[in-house]
Each structure stands twice: as structure tokens, then as C-alpha cells.
Biopython code that builds the backbone (N, CA, C, O; Angstrom):
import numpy as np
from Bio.PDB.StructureBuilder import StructureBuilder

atoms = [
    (1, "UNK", "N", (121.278, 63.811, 128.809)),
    (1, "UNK", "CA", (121.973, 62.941, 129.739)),
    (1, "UNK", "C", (122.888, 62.008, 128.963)),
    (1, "UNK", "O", (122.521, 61.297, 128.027)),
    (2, "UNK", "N", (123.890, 62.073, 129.363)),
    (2, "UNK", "CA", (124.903, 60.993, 128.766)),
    (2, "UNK", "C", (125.070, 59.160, 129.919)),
    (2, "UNK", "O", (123.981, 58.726, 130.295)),
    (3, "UNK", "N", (125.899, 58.612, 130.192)),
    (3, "UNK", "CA", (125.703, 57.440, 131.070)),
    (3, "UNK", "C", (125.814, 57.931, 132.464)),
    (3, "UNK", "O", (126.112, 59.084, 132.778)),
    (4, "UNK", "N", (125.551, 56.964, 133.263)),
    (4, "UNK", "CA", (126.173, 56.921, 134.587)),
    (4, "UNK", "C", (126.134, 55.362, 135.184)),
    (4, "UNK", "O", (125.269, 54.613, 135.638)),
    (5, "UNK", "N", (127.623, 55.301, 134.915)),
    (5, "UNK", "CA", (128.105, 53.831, 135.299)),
    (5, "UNK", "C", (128.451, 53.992, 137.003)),
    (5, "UNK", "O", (129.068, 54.734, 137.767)),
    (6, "UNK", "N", (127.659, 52.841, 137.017)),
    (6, "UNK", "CA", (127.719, 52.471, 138.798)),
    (6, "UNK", "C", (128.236, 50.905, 139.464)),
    (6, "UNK", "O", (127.585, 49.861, 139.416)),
    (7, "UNK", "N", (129.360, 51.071, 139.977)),
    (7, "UNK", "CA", (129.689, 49.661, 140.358)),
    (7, "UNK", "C", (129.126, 49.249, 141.389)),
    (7, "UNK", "O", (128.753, 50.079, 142.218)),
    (8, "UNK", "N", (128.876, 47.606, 141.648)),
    (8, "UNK", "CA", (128.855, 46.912, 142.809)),
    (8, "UNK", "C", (129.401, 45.617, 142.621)),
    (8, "UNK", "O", (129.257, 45.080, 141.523)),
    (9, "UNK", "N", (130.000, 45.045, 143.524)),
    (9, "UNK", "CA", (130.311, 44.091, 143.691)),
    (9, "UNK", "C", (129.772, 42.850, 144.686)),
    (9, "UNK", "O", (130.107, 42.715, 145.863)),
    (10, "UNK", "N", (128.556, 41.688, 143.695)),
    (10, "UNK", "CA", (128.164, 40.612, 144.286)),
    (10, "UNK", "C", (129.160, 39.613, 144.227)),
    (10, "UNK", "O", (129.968, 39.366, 143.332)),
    (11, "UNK", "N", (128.964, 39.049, 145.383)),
    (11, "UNK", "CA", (129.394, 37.638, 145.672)),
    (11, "UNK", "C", (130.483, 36.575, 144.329)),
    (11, "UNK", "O", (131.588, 36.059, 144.494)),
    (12, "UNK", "N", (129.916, 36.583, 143.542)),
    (12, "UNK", "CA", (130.249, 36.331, 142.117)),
    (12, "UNK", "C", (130.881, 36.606, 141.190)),
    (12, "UNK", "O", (131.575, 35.847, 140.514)),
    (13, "UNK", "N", (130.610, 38.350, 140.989)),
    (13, "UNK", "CA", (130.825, 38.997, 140.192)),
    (13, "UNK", "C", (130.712, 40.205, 140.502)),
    (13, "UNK", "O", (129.981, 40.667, 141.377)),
    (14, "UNK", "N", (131.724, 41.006, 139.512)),
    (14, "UNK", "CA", (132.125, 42.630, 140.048)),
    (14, "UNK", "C", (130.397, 43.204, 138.675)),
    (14, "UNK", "O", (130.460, 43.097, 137.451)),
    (15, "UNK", "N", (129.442, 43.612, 139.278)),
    (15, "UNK", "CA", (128.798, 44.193, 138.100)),
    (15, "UNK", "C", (128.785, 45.940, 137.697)),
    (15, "UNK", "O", (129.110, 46.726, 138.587)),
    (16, "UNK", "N", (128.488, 46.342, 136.653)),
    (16, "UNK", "CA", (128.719, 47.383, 136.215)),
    (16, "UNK", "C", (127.692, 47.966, 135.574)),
    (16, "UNK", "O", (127.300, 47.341, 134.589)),
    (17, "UNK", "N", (127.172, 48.899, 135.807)),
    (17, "UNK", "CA", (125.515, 48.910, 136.136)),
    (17, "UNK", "C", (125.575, 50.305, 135.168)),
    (17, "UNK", "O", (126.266, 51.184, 135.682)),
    (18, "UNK", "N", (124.965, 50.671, 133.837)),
    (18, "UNK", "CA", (125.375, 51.534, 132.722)),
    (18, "UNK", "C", (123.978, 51.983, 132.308)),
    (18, "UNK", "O", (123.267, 51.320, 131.554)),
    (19, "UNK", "N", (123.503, 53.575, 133.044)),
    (19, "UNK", "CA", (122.422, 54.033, 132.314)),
    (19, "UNK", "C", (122.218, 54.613, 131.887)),
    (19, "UNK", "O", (122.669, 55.536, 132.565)),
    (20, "UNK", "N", (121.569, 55.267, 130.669)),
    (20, "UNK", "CA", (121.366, 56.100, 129.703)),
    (20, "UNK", "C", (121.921, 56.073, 128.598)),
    (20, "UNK", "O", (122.205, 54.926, 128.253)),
    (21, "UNK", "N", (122.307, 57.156, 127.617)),
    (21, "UNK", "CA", (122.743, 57.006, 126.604)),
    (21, "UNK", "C", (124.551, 56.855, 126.637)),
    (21, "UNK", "O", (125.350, 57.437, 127.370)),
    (22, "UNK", "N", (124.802, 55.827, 125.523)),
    (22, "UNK", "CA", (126.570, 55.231, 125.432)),
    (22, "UNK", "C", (127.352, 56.238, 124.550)),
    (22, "UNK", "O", (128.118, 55.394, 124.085)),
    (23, "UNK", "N", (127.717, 57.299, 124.008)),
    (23, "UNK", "CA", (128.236, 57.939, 123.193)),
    (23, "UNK", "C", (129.472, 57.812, 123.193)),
    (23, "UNK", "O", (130.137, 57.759, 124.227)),
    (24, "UNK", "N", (130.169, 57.716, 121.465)),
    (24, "UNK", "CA", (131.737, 58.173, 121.806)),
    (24, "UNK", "C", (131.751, 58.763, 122.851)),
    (24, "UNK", "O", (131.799, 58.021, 123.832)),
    (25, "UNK", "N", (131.723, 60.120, 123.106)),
    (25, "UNK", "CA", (131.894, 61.005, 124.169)),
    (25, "UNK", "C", (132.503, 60.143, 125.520)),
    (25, "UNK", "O", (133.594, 60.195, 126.087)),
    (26, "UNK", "N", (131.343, 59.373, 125.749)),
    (26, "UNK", "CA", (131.461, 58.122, 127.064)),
    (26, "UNK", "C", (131.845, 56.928, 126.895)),
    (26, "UNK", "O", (131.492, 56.139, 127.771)),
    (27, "UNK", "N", (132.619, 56.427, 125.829)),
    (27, "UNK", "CA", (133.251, 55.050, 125.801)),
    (27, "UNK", "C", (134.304, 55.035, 126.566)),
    (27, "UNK", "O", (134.242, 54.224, 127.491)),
    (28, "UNK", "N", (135.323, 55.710, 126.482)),
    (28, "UNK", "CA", (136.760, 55.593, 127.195)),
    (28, "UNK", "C", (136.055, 55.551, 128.813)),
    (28, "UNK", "O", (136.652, 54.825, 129.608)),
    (29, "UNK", "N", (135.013, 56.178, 129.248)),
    (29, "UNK", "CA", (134.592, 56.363, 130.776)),
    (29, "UNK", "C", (134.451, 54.505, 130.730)),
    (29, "UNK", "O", (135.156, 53.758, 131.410)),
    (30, "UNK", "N", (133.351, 54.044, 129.740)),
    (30, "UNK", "CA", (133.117, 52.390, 130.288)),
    (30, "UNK", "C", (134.405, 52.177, 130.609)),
    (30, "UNK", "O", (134.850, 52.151, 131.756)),
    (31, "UNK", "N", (135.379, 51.931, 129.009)),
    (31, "UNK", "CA", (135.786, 51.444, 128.984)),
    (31, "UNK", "C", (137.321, 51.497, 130.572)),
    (31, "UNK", "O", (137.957, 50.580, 131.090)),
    (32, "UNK", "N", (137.327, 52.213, 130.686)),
    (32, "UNK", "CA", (138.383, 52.783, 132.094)),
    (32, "UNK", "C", (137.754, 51.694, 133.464)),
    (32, "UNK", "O", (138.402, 50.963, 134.214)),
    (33, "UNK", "N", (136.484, 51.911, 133.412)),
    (33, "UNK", "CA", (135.924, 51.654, 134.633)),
    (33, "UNK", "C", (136.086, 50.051, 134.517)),
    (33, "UNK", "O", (136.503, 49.350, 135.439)),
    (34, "UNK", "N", (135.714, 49.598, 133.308)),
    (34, "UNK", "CA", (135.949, 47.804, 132.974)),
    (34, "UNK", "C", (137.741, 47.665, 133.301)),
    (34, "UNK", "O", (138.445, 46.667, 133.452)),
    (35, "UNK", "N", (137.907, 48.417, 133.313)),
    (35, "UNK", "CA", (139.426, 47.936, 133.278)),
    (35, "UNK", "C", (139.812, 48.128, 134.277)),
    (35, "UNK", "O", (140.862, 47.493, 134.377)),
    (36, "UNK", "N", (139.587, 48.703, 135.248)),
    (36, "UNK", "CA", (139.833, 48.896, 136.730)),
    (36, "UNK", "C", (139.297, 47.468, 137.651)),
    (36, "UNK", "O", (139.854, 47.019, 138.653)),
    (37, "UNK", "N", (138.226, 47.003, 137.070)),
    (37, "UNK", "CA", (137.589, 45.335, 137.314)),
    (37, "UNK", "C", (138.737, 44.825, 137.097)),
    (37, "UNK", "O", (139.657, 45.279, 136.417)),
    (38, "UNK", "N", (138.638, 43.234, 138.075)),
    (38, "UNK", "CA", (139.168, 42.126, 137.471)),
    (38, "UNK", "C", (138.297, 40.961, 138.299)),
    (38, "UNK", "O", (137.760, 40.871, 139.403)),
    (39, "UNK", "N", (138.473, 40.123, 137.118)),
    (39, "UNK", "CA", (137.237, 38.826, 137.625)),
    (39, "UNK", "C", (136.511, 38.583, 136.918)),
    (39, "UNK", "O", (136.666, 38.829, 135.721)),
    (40, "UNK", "N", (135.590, 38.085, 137.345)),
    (40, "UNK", "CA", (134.230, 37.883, 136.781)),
    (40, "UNK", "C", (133.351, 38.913, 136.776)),
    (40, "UNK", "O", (132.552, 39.006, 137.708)),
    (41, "UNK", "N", (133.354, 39.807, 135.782)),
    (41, "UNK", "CA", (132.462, 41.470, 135.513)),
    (41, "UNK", "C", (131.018, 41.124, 134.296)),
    (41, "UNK", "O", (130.938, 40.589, 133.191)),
    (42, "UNK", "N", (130.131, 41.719, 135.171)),
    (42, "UNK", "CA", (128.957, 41.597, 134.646)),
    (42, "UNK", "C", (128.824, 42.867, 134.427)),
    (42, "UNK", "O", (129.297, 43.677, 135.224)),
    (43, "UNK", "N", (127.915, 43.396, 132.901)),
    (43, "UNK", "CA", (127.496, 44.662, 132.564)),
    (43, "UNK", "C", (126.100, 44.528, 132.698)),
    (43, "UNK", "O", (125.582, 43.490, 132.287)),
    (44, "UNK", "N", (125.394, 45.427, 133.217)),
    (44, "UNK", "CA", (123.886, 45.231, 133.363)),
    (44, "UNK", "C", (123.486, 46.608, 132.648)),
    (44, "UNK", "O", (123.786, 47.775, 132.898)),
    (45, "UNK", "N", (122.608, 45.952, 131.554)),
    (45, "UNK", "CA", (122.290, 47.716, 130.689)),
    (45, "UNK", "C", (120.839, 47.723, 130.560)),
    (45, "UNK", "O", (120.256, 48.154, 129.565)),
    (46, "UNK", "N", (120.033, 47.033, 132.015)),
    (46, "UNK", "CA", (118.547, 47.224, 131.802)),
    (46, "UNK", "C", (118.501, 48.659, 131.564)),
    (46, "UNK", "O", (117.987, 48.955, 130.485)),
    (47, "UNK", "N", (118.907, 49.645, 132.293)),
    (47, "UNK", "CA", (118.430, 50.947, 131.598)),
    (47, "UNK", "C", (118.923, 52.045, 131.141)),
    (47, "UNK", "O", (118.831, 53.198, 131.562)),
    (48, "UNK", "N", (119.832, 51.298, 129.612)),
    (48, "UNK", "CA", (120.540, 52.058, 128.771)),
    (48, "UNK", "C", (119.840, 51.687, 128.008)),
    (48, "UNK", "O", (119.363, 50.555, 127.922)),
    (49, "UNK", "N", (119.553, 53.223, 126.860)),
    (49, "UNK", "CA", (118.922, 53.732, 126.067)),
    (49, "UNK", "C", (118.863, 53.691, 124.575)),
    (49, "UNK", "O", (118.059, 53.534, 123.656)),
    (50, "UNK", "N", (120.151, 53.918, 124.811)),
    (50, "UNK", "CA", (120.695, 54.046, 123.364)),
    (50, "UNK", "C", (122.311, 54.156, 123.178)),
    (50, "UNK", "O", (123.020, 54.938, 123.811)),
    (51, "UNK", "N", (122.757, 53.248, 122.212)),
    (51, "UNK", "CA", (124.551, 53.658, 122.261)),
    (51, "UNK", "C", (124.816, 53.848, 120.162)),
    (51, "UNK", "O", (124.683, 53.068, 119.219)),
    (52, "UNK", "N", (125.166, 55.093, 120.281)),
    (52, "UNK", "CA", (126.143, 54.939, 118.874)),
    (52, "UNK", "C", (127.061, 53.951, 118.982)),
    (52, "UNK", "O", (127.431, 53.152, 119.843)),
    (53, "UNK", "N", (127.561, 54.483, 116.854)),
    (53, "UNK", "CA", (128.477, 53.513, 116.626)),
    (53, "UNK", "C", (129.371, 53.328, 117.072)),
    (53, "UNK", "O", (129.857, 52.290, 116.622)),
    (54, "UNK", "N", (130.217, 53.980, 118.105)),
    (54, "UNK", "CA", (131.403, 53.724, 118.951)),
    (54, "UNK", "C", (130.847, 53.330, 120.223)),
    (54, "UNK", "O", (131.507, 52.402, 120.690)),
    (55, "UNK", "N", (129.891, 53.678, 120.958)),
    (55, "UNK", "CA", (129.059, 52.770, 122.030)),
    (55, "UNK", "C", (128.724, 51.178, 121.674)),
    (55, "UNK", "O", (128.447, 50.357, 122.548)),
    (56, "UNK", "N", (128.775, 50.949, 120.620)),
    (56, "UNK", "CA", (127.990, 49.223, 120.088)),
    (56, "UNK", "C", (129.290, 49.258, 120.088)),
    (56, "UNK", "O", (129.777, 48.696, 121.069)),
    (57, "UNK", "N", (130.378, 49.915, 119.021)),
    (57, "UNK", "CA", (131.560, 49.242, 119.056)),
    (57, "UNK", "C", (132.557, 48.728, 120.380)),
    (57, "UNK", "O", (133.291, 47.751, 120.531)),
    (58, "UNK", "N", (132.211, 49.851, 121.214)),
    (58, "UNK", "CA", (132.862, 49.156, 123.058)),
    (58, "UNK", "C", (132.279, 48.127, 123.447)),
    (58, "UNK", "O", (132.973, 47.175, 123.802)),
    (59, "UNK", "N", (130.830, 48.036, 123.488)),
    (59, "UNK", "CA", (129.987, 47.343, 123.826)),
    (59, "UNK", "C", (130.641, 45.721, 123.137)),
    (59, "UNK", "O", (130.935, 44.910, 124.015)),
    (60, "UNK", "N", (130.807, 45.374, 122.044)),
    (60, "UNK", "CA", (131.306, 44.437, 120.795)),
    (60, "UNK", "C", (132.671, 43.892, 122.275)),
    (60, "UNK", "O", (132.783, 43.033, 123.150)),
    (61, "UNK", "N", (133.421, 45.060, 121.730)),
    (61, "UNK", "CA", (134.808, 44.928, 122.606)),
    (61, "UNK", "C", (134.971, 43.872, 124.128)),
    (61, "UNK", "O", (135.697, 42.930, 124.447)),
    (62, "UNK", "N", (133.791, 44.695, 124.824)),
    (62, "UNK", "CA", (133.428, 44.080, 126.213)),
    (62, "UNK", "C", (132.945, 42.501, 126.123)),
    (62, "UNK", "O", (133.332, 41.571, 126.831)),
    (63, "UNK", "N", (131.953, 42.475, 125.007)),
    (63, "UNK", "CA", (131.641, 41.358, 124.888)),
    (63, "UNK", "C", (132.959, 40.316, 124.613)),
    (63, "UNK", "O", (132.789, 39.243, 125.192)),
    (64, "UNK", "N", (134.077, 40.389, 123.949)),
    (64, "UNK", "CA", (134.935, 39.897, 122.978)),
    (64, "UNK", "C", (135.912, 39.448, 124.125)),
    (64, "UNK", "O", (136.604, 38.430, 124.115)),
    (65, "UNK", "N", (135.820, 40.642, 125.369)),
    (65, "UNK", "CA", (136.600, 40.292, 126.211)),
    (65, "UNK", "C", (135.881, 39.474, 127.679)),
    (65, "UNK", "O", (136.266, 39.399, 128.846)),
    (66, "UNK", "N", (134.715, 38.957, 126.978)),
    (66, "UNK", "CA", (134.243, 38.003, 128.699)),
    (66, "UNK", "C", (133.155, 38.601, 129.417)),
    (66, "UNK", "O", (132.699, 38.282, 130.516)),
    (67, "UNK", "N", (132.711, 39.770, 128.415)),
    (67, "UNK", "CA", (131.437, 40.617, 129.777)),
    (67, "UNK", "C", (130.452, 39.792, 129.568)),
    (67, "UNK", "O", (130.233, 39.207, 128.507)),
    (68, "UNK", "N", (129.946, 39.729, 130.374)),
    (68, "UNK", "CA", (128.736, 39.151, 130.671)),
    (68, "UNK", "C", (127.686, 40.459, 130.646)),
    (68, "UNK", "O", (127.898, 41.387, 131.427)),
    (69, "UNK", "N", (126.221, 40.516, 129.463)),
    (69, "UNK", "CA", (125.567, 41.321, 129.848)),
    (69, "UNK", "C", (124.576, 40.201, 130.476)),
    (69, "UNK", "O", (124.584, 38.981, 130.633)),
    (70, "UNK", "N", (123.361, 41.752, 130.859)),
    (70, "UNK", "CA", (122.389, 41.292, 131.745)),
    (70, "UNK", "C", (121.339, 42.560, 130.814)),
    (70, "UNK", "O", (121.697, 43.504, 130.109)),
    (71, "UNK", "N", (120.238, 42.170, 131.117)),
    (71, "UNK", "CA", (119.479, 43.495, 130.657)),
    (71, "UNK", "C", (119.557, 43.888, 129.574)),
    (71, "UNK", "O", (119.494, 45.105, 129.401)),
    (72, "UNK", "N", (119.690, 43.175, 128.672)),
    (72, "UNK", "CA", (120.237, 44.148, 127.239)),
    (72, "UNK", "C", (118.737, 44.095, 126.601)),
    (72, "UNK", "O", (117.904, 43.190, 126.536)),
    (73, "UNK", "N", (118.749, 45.502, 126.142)),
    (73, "UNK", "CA", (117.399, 45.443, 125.628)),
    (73, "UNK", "C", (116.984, 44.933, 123.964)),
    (73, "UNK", "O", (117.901, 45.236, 123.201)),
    (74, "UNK", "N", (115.999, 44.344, 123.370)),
    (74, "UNK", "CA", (116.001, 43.922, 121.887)),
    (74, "UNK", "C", (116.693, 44.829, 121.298)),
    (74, "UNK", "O", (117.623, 44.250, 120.738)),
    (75, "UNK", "N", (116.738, 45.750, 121.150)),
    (75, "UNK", "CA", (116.647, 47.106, 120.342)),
    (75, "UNK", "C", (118.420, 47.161, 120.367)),
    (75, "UNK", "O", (119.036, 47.450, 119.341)),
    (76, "UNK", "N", (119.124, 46.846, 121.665)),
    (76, "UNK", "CA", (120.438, 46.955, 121.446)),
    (76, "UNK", "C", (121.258, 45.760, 120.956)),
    (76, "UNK", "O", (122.266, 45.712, 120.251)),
    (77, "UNK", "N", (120.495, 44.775, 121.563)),
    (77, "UNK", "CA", (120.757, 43.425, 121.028)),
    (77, "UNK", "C", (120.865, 42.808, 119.398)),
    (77, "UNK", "O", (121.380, 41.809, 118.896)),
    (78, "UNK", "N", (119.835, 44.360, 118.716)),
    (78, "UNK", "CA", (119.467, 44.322, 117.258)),
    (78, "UNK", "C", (120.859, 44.496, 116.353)),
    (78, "UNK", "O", (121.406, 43.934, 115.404)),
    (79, "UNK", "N", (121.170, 46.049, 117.578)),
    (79, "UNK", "CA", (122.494, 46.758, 117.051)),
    (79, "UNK", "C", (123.589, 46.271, 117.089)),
    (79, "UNK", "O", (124.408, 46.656, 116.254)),
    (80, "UNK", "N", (124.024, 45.119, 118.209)),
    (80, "UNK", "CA", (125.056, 44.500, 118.511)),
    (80, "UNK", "C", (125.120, 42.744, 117.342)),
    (80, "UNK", "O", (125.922, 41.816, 117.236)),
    (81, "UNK", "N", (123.978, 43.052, 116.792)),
    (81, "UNK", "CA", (123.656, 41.575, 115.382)),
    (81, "UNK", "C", (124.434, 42.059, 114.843)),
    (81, "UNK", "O", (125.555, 41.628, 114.575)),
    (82, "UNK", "N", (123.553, 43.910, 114.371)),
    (82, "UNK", "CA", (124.479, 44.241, 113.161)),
    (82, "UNK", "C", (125.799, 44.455, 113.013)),
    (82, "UNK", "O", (126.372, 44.405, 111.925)),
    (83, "UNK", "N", (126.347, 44.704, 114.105)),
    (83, "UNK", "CA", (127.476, 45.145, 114.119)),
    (83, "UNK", "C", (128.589, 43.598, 113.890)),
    (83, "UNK", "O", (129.705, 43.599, 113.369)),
    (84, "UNK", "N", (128.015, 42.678, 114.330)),
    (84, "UNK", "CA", (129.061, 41.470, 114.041)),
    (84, "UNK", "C", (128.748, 40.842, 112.687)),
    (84, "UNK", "O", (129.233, 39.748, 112.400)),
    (85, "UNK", "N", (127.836, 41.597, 111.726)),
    (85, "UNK", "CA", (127.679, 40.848, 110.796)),
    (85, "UNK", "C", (128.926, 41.590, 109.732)),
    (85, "UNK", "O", (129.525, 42.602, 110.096)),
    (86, "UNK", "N", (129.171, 40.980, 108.516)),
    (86, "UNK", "CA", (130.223, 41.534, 107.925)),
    (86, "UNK", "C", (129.349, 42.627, 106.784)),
    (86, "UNK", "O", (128.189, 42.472, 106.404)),
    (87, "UNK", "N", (130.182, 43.608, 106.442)),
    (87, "UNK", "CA", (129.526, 44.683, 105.906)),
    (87, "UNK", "C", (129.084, 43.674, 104.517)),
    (87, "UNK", "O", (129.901, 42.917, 103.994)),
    (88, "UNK", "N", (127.350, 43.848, 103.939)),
    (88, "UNK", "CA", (126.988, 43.393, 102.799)),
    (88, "UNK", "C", (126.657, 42.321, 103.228)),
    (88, "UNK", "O", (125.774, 41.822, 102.530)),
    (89, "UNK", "N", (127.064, 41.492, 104.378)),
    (89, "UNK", "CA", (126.459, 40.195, 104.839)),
    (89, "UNK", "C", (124.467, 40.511, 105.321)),
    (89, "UNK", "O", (123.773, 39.578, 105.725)),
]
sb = StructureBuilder()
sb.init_structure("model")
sb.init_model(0)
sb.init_chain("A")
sb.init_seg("    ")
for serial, (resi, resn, name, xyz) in enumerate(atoms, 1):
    if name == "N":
        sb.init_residue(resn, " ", resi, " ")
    sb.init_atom(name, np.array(xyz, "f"), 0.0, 1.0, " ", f" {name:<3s}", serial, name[0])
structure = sb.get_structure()
């Protein structure tokens, strides 16, 4: 299984609801669907799995640009440390 991003839109915020695994393969899909949003966009990744290095790297991106997660699990939260730390840091 690769993702399946599902929109809804609360009161608040447009959220973007991302489950399973993030692969290159499926970045340009987030990333399309975030960009079709405008507003206040929440990513909710209670039940995403796992994202490679170009999945953390969109993921980075989204963050950089205002997403709001929800749900992020330790384990991705670990990956998204490493990824802002500087290489050798």
C-alpha cells in the first residue's frame, strides 16, 4: 500500500488526512493536493506509517510552509529531528 490522502474541510481549517506509507513515488500526489488548499491546512498523519527520504523531505517542506501536523507519530517526529539537523551535527 502506498498513501491515501483524504480531504475535509472543518470550520477552521482545510485538513488533509495521509495514510500509510509516504514514498517518493507519492510526494508530488501530497504535494499537488496541499497546493490545491488555501488557508489554514492541517496534515493529520495519525495513521501514516512510514515516509522515506523524499517523504520526510515533503513532509520538512509542508512544515516550512505553515502545515500544521496533528498525529505525528514519535517515530516520524524522530525522522523529521533528523532531517533538520545539519549533516555531522
Amino acid at each position: 500500500m502506498a498513501i491515501v490522502i483524504t480531504r475535509r474541510d472543518d470550520a477552521d481549517a482545510h485538513v488533509l488526512k495521509v495514510d500509510g506509507f509516504l514514498s517518493a513515488e507519492d510526494a508530488d500526489e501530497l504535494l499537488r493536493a496541499w497546493h490545491e488548499m488555501t488557508g489554514r491546512r492541517v496534515l493529520d498523519l495519525t495513521d501514516l506509517r512510514y515516509a522515506d527520504r523524499r517523504g520526510v523531505g515533503v513532509l520538512r517542506e509542508l512544515r516550512g510552509r505553515g502545515a500544521r501536523f496533528v498525529g505525528l507519530s514519535p517515530y516520524l517526529g524522530l525522522l523529521l529531528e533528523q532531517a533538520d539537523r545539519p549533516p555531522g551535527g
